[in-house]
C-alpha positions in Angstrom: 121.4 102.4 178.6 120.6 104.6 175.6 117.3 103.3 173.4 116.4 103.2 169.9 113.6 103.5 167.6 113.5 103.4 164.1 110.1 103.4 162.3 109.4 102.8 158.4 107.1 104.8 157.4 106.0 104.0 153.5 103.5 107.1 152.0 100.8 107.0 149.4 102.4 109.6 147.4 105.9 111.6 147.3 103.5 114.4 147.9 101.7 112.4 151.1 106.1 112.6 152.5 106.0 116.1 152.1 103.5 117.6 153.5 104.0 115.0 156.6 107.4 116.2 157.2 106.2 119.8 156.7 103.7 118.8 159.8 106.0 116.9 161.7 108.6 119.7 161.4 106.4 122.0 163.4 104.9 119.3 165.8 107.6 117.9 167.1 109.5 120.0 168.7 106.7 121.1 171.2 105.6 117.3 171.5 108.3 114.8 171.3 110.5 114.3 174.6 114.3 115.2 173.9 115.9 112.6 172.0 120.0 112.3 172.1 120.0 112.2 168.4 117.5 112.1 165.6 118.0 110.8 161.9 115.6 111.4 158.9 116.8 108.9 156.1 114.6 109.2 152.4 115.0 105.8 151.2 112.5 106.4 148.4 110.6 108.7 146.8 107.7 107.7 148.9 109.2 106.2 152.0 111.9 107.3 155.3 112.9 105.9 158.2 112.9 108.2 161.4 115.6 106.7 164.2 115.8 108.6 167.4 118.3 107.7 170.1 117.1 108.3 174.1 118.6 108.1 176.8 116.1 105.4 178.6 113.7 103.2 177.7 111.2 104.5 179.4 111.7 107.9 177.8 111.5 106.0 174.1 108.3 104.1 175.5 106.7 107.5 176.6 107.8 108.9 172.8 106.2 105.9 171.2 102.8 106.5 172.7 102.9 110.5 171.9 104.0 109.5 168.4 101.0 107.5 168.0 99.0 110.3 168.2 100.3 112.3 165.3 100.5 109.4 163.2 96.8 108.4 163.9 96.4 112.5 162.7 97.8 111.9 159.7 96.3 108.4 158.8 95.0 109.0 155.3 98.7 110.0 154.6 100.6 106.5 155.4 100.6 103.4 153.4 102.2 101.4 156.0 104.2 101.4 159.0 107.1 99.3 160.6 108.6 100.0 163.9 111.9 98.4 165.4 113.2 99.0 168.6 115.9 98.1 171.1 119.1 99.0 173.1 121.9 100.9 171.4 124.8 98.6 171.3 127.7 101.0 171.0 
């Protein structure tokens, strides 16, 4: 069954988002394992929520862990983070 995770990530600054997505944009595709689908939603000026869809659980276990990493990289950019994660339903 296909898994999801969704994190809320909430910057310090709208400058903080940028330049995070400007590293994330060239460190994840060398990184991350393939992901069905992936969303990039601004919900603020300073916040997003990332959802990417896998096809396992153990694949969007494996992604969590290598996410980790970059986000401890870029620590002094993140206010705070909330992750969700479960089943897709349909």
């Amino acid at each position: 069954m296909n898994y999801a995770r969704v994190i809320s990530l909430n910057f310090r600054s709208a400058d903080d988002l940028e330049i995070f997505y400007h590293k994330w944009d060239n460190w994840f595709p060398e990184n991350m394992p393939s992901a069905i689908s992936r969303t990039l939603v601004k919900t603020a000026e300073n916040s997003t929520l990332m959802v990417a869809v896998y096809e396992t659980e153990e694949i969007a276990e494996r992604a969590r862990e290598i996410v980790e990493n970059f986000f401890q990289m870029e620590t002094k950019r993140i206010h705070d983070i909330i992750e969700f994660h479960g089943e897709v339903m349909k």
